[in-house]
C-alpha positions, 0 to 999 in steps of 0.5 A: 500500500503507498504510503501518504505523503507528509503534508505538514504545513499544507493547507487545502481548501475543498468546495463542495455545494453541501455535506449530505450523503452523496459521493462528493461530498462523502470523498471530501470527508475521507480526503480531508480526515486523511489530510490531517492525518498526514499533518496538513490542515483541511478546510471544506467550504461548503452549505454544510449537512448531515456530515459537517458533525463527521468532518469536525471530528477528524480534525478538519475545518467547515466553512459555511459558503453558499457553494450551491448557488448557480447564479452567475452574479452570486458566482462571482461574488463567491470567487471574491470571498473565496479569494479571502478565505483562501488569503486569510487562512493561509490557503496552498491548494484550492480542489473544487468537487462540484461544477457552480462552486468551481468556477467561485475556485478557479477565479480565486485560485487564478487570482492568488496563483494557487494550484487548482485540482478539480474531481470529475464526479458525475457523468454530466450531461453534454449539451449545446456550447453554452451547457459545454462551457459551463461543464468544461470547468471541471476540467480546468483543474491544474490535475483534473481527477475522474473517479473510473475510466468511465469518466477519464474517458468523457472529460477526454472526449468532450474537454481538449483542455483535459488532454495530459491532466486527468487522473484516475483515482477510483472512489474509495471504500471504508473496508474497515466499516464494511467488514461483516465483523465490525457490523454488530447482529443487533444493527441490522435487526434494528433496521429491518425492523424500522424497514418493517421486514418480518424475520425470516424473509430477504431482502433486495436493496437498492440504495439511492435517491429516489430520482428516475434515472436510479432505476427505482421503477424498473426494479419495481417492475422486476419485482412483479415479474418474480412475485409473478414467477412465485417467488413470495418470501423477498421484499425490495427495500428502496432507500434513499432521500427524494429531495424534494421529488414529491411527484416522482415518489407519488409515481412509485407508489402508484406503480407499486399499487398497480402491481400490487406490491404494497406489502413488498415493496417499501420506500424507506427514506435516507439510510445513515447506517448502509454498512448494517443496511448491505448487511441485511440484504440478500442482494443489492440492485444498482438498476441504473438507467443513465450512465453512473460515474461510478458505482459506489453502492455496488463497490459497498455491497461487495466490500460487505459480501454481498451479491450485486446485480447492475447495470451494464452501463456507465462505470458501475460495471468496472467494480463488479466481475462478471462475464465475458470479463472472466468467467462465471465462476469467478463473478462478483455479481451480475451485469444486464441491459439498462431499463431492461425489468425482465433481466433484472429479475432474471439475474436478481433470481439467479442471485437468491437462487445461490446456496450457502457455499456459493454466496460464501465464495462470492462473498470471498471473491467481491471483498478480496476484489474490492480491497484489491481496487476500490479501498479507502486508503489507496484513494486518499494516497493517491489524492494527498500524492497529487497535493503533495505534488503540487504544493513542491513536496516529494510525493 
């Protein structure tokens, strides 16, 4: 394991628009108690959220800053006060993890002639050349990070500016927390019982926001098709915050009522505690319908042991083994067709079908696989690697 680089005296200001639970913001906690592990000094600025009590306890700083703001002038007028904070702090290294706050970052850090990192966490949508522009920022980094090949391979395609800047730096999991021994009995039955879940019956998580493109209908619909095949002892565990989609989650539950899937299928809002919640499923589902930048949920999933079925598309299949990458007996977990019910419940019945042995060697393989590529410690090395480089340290 590369070992982190001594970043004493260095301070990094990271801008990200909120600290919920999201993959942005989650990187920014890990990286930036990593930082003060390595002697340096974090500093998030940000609108704050559920993680600020997290980040302050490893010892680094929150600012509060409207980083989510997308109005032009507000924009600028965030790039001044950014400017001051960096000035006034003491500032080496700004990294920006979200695109409106990113610009606020790289006009001060042009300002101040700070090096400027940027991590290309989404697969955003391409547009006209306006919405190009505004989405090119994120490759305007002195080292722009993507977090697969997935999304090196966009930021190439679509940001010329990129060309010899892009690092690959997998998203990192906590394999300590996900270990199935650090995950006390008593958690999980805790949750399957505000989940409502009778003991005795399985579990098939999926875990996200409730937002269209996470596949929620399709795995609904799947789940009829298995209830239909007579399959009567699974229930489908839809985890995630709607922020605000109140239409969206009025549309799943009058498509769970057409397939009469009340007593099945839950929707169960935000999950803090996904280490017991991957350890109640069975399977976890990543149904997918536009391109994941990565696959968080399914490297989560696996780190736990638990068998996982996604779709094939976006980055999501680079955490997972499945064929024609290796052979079958050799998976991870399952890969199908985006939007596509029908081989979604094929897979999630292959998947229950395991026995005991079988779910063993898959859980054996999926953790060993995701300490091999997707761990924690090797994304913060590999981040703090590039602050050193950048701040004149010997990485």
């Amino acid at each position: 394991m590369t070992r982190p680089p001594d970043l004493a005296g260095v301070t990094v200001l990271q801008v990200v628009p909120s600290l919920d639970a999201g993959g942005a913001e989650r990187t920014a906690v890990d990286v930036a108690a990593a930082l003060v592990k390595a002697g340096g000094r974090a500093l998030v600025a940000s609108s704050g959220g559920r993680l600020v009590p997290e980040l302050e306890a490893a010892g680094a700083e929150w600012i509060d800053f409207p980083a989510a703001t997308k109005n032009p002038a507000r924009i600028l007028w965030n790039a001044e006060k950014l400017r001051r904070i960096a000035e006034r702090e003491g500032v080496s290294l700004i990294h920006a993890r979200s695109r409106a706050p990113a610009w606020s970052a790289l006009i001060s850090a042009r300002r101040l002639g700070l090096p400027f990192v940027t991590t290309y966490h989404g697969a955003y949508k391409s547009g006209g050349g306006v919405k190009n522009w505004y989405n090119s920022v994120m490759a305007r980094g002195d080292v722009v990070i993507a977090n697969s090949r997935f999304t090196a391979g966009l930021i190439e395609e679509r940001h010329p500016v990129a060309k010899g800047k892009v690092r690959v730096i997998y998203r990192g999991t906590d394999l300590a927390r996900f270990a199935p021994p650090a995950i006390a009995s008593d958690r999980v039955d805790r949750l399957r019982a505000s989940w409502g879940v009778p003991r005795g019956r399985r579990i098939v998580l999926l875990a996200a926001r409730l937002t269209a493109w996470k596949g929620q209908e399709v795995l609904i619909d799947a789940a009829a098709r298995l209830a239909a095949a007579g399959l009567d002892d699974v229930d489908f565990i839809l985890a995630g915050d709607p922020q605000g989609r109140t239409d969206y989650v009025a549309g799943l539950h009058e498509r769970i009522a057409k397939h009469g899937l009340q007593q099945r299928v839950r929707l169960v809002g935000h999950c803090e505690d996904m280490p017991a919640a991957n350890r109640a499923a069975d399977v976890v589902a990543v149904p997918s319908t536009e391109p994941e930048a990565f696959g968080r949920s399914a490297a989560e999933a696996q780190a736990v042991g638990v068998p996982v079925v996604v779709s094939d598309l976006g980055a999501v299949p680079e955490t997972v083994l499945a064929p024609p990458d290796v052979a079958a007996s050799e998976r991870t977990g399952w890969r199908v067709p985006a939007g596509d019910a029908t081989a979604l419940a094929d897979a999630l019945m292959d998947a229950l079908a395991l026995d005991d042995a079988e779910r063993s060697r898959m859980a054996a393989r999926a953790r060993a696989h995701v300490a091999s590529a997707f761990s924690l410690e090797a994304m913060t090395a590999a981040t703090l690697s590039i602050y050193a480089e950048l701040s004149g340290r010997v990485a």
